[in-house]
KEKE-3310 file (N, C-alpha, C; in steps of 0.2 Angstrom, whole numbers, plus 5000, padded with zeros to 4 digits):
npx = (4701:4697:4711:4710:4699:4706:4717:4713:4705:4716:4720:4711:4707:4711:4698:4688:4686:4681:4669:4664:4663:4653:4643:4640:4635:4624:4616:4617:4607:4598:4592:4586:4575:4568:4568:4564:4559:4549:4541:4536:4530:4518:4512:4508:4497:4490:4485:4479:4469:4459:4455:4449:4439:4434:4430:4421:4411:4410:4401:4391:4383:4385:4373:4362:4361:4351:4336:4340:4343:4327:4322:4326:4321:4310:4305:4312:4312:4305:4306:4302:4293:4282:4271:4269:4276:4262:4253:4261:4260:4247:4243:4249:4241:4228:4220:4207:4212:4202:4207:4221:4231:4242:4251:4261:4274:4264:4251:4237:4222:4208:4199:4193:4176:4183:4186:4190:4199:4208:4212:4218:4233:4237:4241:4249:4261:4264:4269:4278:4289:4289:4289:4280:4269:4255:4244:4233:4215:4197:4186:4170:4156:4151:4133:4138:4143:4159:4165:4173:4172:4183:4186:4196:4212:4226:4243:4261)
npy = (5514:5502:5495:5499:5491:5479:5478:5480:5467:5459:5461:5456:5441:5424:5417:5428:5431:5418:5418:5431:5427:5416:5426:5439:5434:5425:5435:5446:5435:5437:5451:5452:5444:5449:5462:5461:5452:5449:5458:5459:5447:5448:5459:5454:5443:5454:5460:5446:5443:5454:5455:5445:5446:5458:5450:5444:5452:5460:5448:5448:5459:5458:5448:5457:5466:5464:5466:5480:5486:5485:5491:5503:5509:5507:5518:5528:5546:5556:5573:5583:5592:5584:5590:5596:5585:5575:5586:5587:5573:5571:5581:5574:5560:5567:5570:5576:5587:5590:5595:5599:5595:5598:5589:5592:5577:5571:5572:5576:5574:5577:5569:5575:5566:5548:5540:5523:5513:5523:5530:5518:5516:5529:5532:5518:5524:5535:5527:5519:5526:5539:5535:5538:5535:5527:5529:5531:5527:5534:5528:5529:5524:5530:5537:5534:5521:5512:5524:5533:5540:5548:5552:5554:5554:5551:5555:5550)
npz = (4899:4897:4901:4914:4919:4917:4924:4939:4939:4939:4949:4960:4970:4963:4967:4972:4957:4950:4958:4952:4939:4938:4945:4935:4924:4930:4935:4924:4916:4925:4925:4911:4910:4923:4918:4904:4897:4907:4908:4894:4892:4901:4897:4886:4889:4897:4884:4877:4884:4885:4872:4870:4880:4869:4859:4865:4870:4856:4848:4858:4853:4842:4840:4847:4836:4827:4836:4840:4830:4825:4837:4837:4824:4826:4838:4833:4831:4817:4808:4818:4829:4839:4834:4824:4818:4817:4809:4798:4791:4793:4784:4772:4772:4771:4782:4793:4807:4820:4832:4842:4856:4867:4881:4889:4886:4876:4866:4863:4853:4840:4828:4813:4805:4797:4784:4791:4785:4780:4791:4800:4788:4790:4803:4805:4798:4806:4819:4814:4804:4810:4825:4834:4847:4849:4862:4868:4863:4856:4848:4837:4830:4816:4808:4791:4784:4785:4791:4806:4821:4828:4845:4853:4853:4861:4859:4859)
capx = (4695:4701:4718:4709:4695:4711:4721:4706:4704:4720:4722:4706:4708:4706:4689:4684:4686:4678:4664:4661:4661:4648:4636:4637:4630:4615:4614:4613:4601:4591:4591:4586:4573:4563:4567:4563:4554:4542:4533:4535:4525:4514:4508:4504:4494:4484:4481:4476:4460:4457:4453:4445:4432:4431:4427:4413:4406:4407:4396:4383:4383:4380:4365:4359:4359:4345:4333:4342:4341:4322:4320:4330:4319:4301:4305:4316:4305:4307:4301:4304:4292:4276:4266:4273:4274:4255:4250:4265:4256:4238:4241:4249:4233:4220:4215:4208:4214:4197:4209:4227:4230:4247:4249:4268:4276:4257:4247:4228:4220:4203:4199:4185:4175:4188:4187:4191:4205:4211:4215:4225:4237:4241:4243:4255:4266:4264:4272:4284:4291:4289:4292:4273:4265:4246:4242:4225:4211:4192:4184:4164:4152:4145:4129:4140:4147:4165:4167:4173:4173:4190:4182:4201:4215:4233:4248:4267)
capy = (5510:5494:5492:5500:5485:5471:5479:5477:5459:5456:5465:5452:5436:5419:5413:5429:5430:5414:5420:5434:5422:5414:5429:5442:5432:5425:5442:5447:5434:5439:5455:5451:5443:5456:5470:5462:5446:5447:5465:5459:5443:5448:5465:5449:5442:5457:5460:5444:5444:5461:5453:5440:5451:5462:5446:5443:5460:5458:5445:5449:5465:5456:5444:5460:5470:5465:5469:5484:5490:5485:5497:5511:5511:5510:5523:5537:5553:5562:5578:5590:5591:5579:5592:5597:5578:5574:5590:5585:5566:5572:5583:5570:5557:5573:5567:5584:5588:5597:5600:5597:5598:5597:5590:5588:5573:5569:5576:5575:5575:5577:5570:5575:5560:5548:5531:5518:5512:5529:5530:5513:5515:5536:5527:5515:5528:5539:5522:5514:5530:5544:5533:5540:5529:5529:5530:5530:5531:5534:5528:5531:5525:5536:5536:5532:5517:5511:5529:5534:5547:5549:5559:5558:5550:5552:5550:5554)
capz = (4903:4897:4904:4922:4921:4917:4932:4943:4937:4939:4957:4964:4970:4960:4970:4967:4949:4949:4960:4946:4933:4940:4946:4931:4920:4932:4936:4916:4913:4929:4923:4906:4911:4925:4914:4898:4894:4911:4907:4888:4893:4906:4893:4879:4890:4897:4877:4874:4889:4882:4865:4870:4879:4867:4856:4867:4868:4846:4847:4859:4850:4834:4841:4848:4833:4823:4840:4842:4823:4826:4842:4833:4819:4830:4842:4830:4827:4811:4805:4820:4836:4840:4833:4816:4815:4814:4806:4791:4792:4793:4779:4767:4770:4769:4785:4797:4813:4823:4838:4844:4863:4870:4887:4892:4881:4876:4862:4862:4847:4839:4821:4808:4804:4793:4784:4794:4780:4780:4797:4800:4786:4794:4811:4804:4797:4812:4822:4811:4801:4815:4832:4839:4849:4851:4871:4869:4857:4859:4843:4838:4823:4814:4801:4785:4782:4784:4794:4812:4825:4833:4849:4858:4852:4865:4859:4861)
cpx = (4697:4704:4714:4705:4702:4715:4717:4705:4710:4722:4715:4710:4708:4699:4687:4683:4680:4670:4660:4659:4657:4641:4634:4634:4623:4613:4612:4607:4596:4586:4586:4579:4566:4562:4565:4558:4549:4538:4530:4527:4518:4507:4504:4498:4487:4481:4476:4469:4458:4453:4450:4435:4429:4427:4420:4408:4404:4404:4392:4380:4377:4374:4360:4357:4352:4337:4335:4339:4331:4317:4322:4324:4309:4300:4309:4310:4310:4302:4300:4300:4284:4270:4265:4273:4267:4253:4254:4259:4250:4239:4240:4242:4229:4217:4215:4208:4208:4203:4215:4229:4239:4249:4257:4271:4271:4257:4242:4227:4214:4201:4191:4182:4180:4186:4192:4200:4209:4216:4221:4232:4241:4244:4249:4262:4269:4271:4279:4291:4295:4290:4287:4272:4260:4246:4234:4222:4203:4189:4174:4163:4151:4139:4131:4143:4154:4168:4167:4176:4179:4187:4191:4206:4223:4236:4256:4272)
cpy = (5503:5493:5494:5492:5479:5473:5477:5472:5457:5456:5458:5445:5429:5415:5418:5431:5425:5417:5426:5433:5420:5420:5434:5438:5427:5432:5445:5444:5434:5445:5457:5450:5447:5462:5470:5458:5447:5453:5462:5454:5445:5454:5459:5448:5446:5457:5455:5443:5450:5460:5449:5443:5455:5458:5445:5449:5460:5455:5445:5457:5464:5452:5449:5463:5469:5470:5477:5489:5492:5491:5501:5513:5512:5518:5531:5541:5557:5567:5583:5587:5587:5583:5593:5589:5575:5579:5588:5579:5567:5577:5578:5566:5561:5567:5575:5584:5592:5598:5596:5599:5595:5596:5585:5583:5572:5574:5573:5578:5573:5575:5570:5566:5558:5541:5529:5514:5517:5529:5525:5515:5524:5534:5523:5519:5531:5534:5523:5519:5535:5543:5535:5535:5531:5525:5527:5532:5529:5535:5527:5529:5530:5532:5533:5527:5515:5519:5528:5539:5546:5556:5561:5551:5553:5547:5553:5551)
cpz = (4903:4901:4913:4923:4922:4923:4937:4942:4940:4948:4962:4965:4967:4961:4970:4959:4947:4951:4954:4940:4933:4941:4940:4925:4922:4934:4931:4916:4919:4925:4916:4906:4917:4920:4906:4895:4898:4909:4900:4889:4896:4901:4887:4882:4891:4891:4875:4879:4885:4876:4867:4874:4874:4861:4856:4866:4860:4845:4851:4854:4846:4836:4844:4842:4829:4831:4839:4838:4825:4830:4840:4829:4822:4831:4839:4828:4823:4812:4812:4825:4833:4835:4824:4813:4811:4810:4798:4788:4791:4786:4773:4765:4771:4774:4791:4802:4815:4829:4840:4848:4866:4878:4889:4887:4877:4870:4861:4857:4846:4833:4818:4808:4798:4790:4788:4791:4778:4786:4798:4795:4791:4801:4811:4803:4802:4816:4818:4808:4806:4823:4836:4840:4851:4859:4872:4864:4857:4850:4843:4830:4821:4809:4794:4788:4782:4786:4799:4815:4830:4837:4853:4854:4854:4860:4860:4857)
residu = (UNK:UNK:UNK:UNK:UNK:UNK:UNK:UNK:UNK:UNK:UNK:UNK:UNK:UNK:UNK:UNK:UNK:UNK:UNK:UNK:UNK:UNK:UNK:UNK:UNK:UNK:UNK:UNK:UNK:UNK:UNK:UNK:UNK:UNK:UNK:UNK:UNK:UNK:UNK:UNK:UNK:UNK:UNK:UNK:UNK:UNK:UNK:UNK:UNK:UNK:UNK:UNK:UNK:UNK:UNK:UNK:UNK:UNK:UNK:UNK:UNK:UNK:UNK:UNK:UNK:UNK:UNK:UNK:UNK:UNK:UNK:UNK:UNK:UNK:UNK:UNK:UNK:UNK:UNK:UNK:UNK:UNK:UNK:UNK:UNK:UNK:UNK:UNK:UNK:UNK:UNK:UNK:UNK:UNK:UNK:UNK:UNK:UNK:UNK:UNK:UNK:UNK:UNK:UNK:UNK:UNK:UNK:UNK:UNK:UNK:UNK:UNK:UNK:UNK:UNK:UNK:UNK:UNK:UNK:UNK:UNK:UNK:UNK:UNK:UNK:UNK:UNK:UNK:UNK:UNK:UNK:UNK:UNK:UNK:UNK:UNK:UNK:UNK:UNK:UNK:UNK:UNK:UNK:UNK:UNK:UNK:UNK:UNK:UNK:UNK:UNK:UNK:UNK:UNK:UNK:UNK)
# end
């Protein structure tokens, strides 16, 4: 293979010889260059835009995340379905359900007369714990002191 290439060299002209000498190696370093250094570069670059969005995205993230945490922790429901929720809850504070009406995501509810100090902290829980949110609530004196008549109290 050798001795063919030096006969073929030998057998060409000397302006082309010359001329060869000249274009295989801009031809090499063209080559070298399309096929090697341009995708290398062009793939750095795309990486580094890539990274720098994902920078930005890491940081709204992170300025979002305490909200985020905040809404996670409102709106998560423990303890199975709406219903099973407040009867769990209404057991713990021995507070009495007279009537529990389901109405689509909704649940209308009816309670015995209850202290007043009673009620807020169960409510709190209800929210904060189990993710209910009170819709509506139709509250009444009664005769005793520091008591109230919950006649309708929506929530989901």
């Amino acid at each position: 293979m050798k001795q063919r290439l030096l006969i073929w060299w030998g057998q060409l002209a000397q302006r082309e010889q010359r001329l060869l000498l000249i274009c295989i190696p801009v031809l090499a370093l063209g080559m070298f260059y399309w096929l090697i250094w341009q995708p290398l570069h062009q793939a750095r670059q795309q990486n580094s835009q890539a990274l720098q969005l994902v920078q930005q995205q890491l940081a709204a993230l992170q300025q979002a995340k305490p909200i985020l945490l905040q809404a996670g922790n409102e709106l998560q429901r423990t303890g199975g379905s709406l219903a099973q929720i407040v009867s769990n809850s209404a057991r713990t504070f021995n507070i009495r359900v007279s009537r529990m009406q389901p109405q689509g995501e909704q649940l209308q509810l009816v309670l015995e007369d209850i202290a007043y100090e009673q009620l807020l902290p169960w409510l709190h829980q209800l929210h904060y714990q189990n993710g209910v949110r009170l819709v509506q609530v139709d509250l009444a004196a009664t005769d005793k002191s520091g008591m109230v008549r919950v006649r309708r109290m929506v929530i989901e």
